[in-house]
C-alpha atoms as an extended CHARMM CRD file, in Angstrom:
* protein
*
       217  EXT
         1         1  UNK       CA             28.0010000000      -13.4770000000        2.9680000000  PROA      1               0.0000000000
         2         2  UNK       CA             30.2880000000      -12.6380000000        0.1470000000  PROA      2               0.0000000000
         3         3  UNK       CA             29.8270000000      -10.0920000000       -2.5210000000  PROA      3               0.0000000000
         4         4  UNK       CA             30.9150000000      -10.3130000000       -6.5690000000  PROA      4               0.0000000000
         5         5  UNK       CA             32.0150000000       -7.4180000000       -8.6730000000  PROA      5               0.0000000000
         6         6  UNK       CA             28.1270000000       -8.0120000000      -10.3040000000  PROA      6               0.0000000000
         7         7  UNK       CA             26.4810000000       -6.6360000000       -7.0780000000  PROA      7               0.0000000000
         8         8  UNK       CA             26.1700000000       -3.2020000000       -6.0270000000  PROA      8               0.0000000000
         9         9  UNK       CA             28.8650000000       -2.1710000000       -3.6940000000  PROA      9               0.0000000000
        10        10  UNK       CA             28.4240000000       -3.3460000000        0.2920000000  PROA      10              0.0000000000
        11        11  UNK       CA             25.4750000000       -5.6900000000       -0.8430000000  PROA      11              0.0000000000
        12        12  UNK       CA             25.1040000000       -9.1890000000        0.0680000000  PROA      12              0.0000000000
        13        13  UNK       CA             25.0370000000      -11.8100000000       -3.0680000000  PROA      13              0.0000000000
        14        14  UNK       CA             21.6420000000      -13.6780000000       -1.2960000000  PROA      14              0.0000000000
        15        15  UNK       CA             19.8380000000      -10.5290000000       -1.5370000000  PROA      15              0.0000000000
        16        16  UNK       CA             20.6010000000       -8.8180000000       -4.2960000000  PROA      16              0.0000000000
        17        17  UNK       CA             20.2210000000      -12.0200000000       -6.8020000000  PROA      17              0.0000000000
        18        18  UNK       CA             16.9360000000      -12.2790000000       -5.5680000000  PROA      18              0.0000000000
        19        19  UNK       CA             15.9980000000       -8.6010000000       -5.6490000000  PROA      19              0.0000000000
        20        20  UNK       CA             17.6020000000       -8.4700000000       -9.5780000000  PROA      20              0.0000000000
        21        21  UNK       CA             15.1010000000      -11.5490000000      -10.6460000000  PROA      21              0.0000000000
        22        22  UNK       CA             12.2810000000       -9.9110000000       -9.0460000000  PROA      22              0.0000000000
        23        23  UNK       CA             13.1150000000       -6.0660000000      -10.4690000000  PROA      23              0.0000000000
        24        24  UNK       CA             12.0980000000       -7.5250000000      -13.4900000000  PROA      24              0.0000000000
        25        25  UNK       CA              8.6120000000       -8.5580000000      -12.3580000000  PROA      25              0.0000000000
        26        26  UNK       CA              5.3670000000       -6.1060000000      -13.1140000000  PROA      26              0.0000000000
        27        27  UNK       CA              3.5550000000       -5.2080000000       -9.9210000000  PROA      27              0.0000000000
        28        28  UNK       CA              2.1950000000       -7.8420000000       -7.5730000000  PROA      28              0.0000000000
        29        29  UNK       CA             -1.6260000000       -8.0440000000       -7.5160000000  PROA      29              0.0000000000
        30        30  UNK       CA             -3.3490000000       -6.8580000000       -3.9740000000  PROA      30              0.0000000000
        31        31  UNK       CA             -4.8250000000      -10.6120000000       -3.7640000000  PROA      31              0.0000000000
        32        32  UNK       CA             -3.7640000000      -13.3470000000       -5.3380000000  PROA      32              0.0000000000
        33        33  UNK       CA             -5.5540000000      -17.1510000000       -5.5210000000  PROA      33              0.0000000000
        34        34  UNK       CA             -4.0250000000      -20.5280000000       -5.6990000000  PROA      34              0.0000000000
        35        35  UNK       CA             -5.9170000000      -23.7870000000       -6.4150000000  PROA      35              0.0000000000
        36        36  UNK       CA             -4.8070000000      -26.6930000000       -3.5770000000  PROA      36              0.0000000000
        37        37  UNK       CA             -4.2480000000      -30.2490000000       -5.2040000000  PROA      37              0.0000000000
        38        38  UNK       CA             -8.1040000000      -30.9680000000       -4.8650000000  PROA      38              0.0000000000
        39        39  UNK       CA             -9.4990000000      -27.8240000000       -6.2520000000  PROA      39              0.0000000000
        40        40  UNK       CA            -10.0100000000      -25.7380000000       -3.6160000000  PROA      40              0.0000000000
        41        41  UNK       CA             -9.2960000000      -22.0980000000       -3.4970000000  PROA      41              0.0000000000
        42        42  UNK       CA             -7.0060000000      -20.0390000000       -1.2150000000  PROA      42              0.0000000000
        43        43  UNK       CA             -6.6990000000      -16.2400000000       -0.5920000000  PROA      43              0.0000000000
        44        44  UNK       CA             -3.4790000000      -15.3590000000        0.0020000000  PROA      44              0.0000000000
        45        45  UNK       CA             -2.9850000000      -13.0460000000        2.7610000000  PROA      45              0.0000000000
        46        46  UNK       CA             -0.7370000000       -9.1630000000        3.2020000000  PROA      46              0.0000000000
        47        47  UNK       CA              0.5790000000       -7.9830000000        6.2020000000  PROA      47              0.0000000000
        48        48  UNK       CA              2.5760000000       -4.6220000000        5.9490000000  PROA      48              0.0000000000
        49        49  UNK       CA              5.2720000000       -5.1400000000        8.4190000000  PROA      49              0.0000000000
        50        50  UNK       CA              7.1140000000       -2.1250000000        7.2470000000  PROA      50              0.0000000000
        51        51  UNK       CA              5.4120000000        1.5590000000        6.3330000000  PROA      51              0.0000000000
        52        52  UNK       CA              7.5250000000        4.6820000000        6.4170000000  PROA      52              0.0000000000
        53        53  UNK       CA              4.8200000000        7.0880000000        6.9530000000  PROA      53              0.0000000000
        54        54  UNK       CA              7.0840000000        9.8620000000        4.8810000000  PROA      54              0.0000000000
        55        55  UNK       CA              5.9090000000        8.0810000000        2.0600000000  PROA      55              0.0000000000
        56        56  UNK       CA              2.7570000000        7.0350000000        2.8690000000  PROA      56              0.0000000000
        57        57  UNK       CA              0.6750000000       10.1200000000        1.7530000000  PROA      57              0.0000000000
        58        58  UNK       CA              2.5810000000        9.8090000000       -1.3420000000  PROA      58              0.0000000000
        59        59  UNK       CA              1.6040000000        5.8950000000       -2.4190000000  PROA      59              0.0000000000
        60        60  UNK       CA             -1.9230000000        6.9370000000       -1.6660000000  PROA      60              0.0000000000
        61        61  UNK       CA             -1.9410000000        9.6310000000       -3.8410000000  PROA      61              0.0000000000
        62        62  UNK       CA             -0.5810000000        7.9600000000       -6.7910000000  PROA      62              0.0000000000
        63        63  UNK       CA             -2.3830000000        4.8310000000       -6.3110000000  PROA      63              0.0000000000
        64        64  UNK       CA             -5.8890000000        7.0430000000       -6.2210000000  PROA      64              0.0000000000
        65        65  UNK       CA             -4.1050000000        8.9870000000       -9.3030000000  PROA      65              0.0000000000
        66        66  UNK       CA             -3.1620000000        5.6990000000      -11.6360000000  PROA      66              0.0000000000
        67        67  UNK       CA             -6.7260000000        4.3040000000      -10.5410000000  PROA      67              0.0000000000
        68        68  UNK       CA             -8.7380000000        7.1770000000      -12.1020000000  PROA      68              0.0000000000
        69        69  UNK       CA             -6.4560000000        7.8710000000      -14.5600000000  PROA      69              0.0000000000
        70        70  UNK       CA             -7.0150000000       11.5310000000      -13.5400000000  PROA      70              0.0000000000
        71        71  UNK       CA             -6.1990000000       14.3380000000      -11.4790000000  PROA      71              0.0000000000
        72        72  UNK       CA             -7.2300000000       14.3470000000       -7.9430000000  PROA      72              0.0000000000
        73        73  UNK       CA             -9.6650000000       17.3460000000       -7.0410000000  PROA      73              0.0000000000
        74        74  UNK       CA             -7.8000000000       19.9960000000       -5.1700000000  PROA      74              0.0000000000
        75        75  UNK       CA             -8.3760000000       20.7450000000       -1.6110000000  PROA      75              0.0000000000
        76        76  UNK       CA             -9.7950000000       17.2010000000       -1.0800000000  PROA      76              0.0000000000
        77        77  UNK       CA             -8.4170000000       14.4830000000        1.0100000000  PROA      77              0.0000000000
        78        78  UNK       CA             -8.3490000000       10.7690000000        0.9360000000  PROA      78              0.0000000000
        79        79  UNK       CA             -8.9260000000        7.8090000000        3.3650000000  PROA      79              0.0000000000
        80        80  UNK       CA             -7.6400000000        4.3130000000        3.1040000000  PROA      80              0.0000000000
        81        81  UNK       CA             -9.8910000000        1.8240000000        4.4210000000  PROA      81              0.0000000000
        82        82  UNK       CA             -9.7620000000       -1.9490000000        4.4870000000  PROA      82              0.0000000000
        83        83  UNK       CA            -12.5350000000       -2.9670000000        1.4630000000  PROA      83              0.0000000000
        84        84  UNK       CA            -13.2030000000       -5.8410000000        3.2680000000  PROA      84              0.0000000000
        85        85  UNK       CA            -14.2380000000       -4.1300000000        6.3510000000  PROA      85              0.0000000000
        86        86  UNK       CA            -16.5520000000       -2.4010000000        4.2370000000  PROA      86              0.0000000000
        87        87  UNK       CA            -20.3330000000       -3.5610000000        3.5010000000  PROA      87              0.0000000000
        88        88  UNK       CA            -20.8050000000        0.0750000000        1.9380000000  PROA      88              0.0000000000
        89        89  UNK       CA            -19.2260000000        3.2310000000        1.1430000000  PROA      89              0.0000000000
        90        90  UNK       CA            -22.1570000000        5.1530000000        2.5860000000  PROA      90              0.0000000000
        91        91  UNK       CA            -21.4570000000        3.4210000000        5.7150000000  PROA      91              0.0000000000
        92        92  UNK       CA            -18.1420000000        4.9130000000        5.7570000000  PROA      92              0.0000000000
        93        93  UNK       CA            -20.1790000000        8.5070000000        4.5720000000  PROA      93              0.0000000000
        94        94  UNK       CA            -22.1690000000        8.1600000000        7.8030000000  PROA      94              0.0000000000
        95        95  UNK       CA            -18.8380000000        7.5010000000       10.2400000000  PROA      95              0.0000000000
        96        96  UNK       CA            -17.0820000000       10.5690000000        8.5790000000  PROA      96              0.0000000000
        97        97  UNK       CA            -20.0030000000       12.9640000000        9.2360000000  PROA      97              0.0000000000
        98        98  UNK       CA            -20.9340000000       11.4260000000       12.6670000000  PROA      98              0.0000000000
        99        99  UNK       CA            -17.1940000000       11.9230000000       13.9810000000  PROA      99              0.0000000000
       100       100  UNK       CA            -15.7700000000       14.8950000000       12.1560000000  PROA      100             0.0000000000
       101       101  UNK       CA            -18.1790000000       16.6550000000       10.3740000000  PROA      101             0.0000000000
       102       102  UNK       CA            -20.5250000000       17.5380000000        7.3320000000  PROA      102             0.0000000000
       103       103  UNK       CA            -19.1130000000       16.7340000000        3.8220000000  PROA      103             0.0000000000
       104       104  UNK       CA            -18.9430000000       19.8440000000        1.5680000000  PROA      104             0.0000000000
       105       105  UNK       CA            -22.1200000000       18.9150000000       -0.3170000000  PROA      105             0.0000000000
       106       106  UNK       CA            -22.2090000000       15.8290000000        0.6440000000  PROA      106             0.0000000000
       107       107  UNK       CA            -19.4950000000       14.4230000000       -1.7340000000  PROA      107             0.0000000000
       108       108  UNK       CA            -17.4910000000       11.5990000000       -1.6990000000  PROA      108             0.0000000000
       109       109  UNK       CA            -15.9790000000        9.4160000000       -3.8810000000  PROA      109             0.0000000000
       110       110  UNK       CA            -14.9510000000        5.7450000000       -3.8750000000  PROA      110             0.0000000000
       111       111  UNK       CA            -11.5300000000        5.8310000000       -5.7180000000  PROA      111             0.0000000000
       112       112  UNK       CA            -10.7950000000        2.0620000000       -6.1930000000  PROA      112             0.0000000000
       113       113  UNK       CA            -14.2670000000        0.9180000000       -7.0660000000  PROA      113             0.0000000000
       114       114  UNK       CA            -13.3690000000        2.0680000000      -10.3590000000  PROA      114             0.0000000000
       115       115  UNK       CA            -11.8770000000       -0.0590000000      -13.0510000000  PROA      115             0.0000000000
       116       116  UNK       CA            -11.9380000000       -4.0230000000      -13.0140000000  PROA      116             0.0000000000
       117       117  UNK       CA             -9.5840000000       -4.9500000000      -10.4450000000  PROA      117             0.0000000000
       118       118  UNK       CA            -10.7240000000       -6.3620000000       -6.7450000000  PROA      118             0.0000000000
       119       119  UNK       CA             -8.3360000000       -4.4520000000       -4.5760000000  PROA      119             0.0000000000
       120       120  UNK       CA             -7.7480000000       -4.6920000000       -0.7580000000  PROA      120             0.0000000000
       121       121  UNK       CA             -7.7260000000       -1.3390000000        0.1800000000  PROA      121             0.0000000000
       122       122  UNK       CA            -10.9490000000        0.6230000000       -0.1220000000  PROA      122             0.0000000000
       123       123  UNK       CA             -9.5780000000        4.8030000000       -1.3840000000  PROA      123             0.0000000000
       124       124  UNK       CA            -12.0800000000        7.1290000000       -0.5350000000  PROA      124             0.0000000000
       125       125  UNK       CA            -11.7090000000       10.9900000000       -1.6880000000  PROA      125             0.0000000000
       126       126  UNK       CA            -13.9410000000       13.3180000000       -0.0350000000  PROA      126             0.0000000000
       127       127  UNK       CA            -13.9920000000       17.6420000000        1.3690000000  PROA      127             0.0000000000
       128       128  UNK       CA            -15.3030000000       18.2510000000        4.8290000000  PROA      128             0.0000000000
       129       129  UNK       CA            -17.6470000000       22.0890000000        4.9780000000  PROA      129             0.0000000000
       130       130  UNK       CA            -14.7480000000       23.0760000000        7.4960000000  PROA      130             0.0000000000
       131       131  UNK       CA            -11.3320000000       23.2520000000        6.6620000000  PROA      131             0.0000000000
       132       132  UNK       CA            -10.3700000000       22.5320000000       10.1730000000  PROA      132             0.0000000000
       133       133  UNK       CA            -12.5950000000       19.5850000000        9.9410000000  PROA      133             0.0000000000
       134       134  UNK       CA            -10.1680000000       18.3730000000        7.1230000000  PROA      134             0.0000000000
       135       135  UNK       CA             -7.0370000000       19.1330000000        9.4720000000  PROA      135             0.0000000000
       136       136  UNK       CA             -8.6250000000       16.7040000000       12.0320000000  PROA      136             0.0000000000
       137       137  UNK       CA             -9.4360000000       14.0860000000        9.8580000000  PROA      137             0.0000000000
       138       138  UNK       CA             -5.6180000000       14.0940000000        9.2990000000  PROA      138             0.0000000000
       139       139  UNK       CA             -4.7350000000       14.6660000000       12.6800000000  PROA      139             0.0000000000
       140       140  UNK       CA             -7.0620000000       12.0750000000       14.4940000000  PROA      140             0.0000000000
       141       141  UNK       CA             -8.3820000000       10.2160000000       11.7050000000  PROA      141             0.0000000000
       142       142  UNK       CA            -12.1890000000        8.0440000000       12.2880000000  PROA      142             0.0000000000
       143       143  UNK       CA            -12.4700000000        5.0620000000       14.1290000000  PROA      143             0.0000000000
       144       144  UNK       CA            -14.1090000000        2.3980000000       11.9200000000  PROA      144             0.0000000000
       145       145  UNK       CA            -14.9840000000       -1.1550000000       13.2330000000  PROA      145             0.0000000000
       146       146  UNK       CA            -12.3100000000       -0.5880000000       16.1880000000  PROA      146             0.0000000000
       147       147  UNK       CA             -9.8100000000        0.9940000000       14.0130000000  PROA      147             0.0000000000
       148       148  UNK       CA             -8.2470000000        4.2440000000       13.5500000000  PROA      148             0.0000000000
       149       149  UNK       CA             -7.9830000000        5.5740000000        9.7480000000  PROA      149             0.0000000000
       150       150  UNK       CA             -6.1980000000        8.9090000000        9.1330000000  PROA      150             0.0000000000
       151       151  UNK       CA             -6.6260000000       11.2300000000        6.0750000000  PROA      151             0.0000000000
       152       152  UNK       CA             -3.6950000000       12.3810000000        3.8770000000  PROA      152             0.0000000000
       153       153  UNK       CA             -4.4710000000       15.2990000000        1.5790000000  PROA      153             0.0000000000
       154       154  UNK       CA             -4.2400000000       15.2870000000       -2.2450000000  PROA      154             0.0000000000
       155       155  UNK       CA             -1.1750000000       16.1520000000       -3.5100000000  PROA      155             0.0000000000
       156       156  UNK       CA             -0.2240000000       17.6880000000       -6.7330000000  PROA      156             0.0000000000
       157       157  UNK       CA             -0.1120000000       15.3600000000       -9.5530000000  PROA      157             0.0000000000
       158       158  UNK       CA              3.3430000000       14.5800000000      -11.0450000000  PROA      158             0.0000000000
       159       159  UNK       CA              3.6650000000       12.9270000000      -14.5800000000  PROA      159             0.0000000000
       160       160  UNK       CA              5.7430000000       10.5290000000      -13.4480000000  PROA      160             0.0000000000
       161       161  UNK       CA              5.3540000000        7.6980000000      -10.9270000000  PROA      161             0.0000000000
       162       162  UNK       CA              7.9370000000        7.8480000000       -8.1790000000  PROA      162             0.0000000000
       163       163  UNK       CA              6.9670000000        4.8290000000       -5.9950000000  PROA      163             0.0000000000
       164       164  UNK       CA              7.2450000000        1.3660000000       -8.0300000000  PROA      164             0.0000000000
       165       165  UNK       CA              5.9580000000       -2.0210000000       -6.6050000000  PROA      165             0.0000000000
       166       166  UNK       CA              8.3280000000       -5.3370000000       -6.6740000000  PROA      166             0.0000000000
       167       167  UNK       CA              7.5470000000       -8.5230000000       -6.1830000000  PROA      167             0.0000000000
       168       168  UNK       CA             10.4460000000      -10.6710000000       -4.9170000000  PROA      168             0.0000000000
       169       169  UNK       CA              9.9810000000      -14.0650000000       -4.0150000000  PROA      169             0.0000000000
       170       170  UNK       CA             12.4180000000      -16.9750000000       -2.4210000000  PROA      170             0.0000000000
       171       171  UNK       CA             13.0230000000      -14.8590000000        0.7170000000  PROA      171             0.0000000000
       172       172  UNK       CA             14.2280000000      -17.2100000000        3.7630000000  PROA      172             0.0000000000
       173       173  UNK       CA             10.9200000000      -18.1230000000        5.2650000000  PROA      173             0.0000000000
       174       174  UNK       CA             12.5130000000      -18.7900000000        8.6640000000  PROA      174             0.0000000000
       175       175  UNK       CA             13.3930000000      -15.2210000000        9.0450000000  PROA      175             0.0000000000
       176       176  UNK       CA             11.8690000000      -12.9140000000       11.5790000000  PROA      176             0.0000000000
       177       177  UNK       CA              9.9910000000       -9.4400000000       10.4400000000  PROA      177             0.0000000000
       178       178  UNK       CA             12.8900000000       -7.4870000000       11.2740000000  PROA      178             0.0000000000
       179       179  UNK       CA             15.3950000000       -9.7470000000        9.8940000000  PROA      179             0.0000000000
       180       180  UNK       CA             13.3100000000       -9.6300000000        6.3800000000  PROA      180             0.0000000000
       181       181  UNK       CA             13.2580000000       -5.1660000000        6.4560000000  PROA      181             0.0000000000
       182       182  UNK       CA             16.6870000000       -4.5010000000        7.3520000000  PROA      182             0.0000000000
       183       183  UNK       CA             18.0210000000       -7.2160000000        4.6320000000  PROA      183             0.0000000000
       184       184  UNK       CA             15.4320000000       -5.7900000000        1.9650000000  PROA      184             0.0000000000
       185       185  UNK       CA             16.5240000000       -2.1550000000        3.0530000000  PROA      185             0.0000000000
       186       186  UNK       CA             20.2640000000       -3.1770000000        2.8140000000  PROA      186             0.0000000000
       187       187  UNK       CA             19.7920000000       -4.7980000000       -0.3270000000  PROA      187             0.0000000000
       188       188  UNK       CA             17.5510000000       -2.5320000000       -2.2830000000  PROA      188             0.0000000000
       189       189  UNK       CA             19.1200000000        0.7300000000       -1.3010000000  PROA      189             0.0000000000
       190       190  UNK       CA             21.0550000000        0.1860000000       -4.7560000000  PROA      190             0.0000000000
       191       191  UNK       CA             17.6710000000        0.9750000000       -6.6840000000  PROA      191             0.0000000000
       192       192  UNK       CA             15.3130000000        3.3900000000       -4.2940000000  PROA      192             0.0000000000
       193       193  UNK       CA             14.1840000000        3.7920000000       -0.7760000000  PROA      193             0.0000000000
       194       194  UNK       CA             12.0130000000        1.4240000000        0.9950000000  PROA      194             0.0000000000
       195       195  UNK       CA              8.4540000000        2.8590000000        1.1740000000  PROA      195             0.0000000000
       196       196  UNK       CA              6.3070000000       -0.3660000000        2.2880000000  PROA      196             0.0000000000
       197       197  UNK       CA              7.1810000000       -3.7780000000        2.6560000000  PROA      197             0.0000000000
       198       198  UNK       CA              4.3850000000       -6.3480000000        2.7130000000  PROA      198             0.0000000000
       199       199  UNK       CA              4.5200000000      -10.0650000000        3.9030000000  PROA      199             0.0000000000
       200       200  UNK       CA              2.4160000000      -12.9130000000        2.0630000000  PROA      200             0.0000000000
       201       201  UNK       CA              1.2150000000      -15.1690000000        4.3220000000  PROA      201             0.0000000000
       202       202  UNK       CA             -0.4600000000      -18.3960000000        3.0460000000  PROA      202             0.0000000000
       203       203  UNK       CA             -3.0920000000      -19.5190000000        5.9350000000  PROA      203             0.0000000000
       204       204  UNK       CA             -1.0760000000      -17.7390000000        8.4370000000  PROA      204             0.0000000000
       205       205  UNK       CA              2.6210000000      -19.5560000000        6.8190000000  PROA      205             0.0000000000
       206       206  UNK       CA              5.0390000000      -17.2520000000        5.4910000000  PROA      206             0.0000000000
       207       207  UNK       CA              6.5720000000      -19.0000000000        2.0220000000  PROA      207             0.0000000000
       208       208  UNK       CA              9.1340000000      -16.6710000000        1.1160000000  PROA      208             0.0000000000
       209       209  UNK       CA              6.7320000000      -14.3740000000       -0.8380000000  PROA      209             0.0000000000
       210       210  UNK       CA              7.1610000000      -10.2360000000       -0.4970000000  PROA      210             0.0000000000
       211       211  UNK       CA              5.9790000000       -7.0310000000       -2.1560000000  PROA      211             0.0000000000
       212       212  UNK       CA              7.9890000000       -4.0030000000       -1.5760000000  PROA      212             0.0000000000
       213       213  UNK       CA              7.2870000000       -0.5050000000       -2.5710000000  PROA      213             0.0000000000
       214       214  UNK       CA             10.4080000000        1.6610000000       -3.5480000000  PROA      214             0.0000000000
       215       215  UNK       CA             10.3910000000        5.3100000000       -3.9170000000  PROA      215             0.0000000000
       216       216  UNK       CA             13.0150000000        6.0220000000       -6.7030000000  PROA      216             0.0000000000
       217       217  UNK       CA             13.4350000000        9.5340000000       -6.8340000000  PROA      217             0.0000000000
């Protein structure tokens, strides 16, 4: 593909005329509904096909930061958990202590309950009694309904948000997972490193539909 004078340097026009449209976007929702032509709802489903785990700790952090609109308690750590793997939070209370260890007075707290928003991923904040405890919950993680979640520990709170979501839509939808990451890290390198890229799927059909996170720093 051919490049213009408007694009950043090395960048293919395809890409970056979609990416400039959907810079200008605010941050795509965690689910989103459509109505079908008789009424009917449909949850749209995300896939993460790209995470680099560099940044991972990072998104958490500021995601559990901008949801509380607070600082995150120091020396605590936080687990991301699928919400809708979740009946309750105490549930997830139970799995911690059972696997790892006792709580530091048995605290915990469910980040992204707060606020009005129905979000996919279930942030919980929490202190094991034993700091090595808190090591292995970042090391090994717990193993929750047949899957393995890790800890990340609370970082520092900076005024300024560093990772930004974009929503870009009119991908190709006949390209392969790979094909999509490499094009979207090609084409966004202009504006920030590509954190997380996550597919839309609508009943298991990809329609072109994308939300990447970029660290700008």
């Amino acid at each position: 593909m051919s490049t213009t004078q408007e694009d950043p340097p090395g960048v293919a026009t395809a890409w970056t005329t979609i990416v400039r449209r959907s810079m200008e976007r605010t941050t795509v929702p965690h689910m989103l509904m459509q109505r079908t032509k008789n009424g009917l709802k449909t949850v749209l489903k995300f896939t993460d096909i790209y995470v680099n785990q560099d940044h991972n700790a990072m998104w958490i952090n500021q995601r559990a930061t901008t949801i509380t609109q607070n600082r995150l308690m120091p020396g605590t750590i936080l687990f991301e958990f699928k919400s809708s793997d979740v009946e309750h939070t105490t549930d997830i209370y139970d799995a911690l202590t059972t696997q790892i260890g006792p709580l530091l007075n048995k605290g915990a707290r469910p980040i992204s309950m707060y606020g009005s928003n129905k979000r996919e991923d279930l942030i919980i904040q929490t202190q094991f009694e034993k700091n090595e405890d808190n090591e292995r919950a970042i090391r090994t993680g717990v193993v929750y309904k047949g899957i393995t979640y890790k800890a990340t520990k609370a970082l520092p709170t900076t005024d300024k948000d560093v990772l930004k979501n974009v929503a870009i839509s009119q991908i190709p939808c006949n390209l392969t997972n790979d094909e999509i990451i490499k094009g979207l890290q090609v084409s966004l390198a202009y504006y920030g490193k590509v954190a997380r890229i996550r597919k839309t799927t609508n009943r298991g059909y990809f329609e072109g539909d994308v939300s990447v996170t970029l660290d700008t720093t």
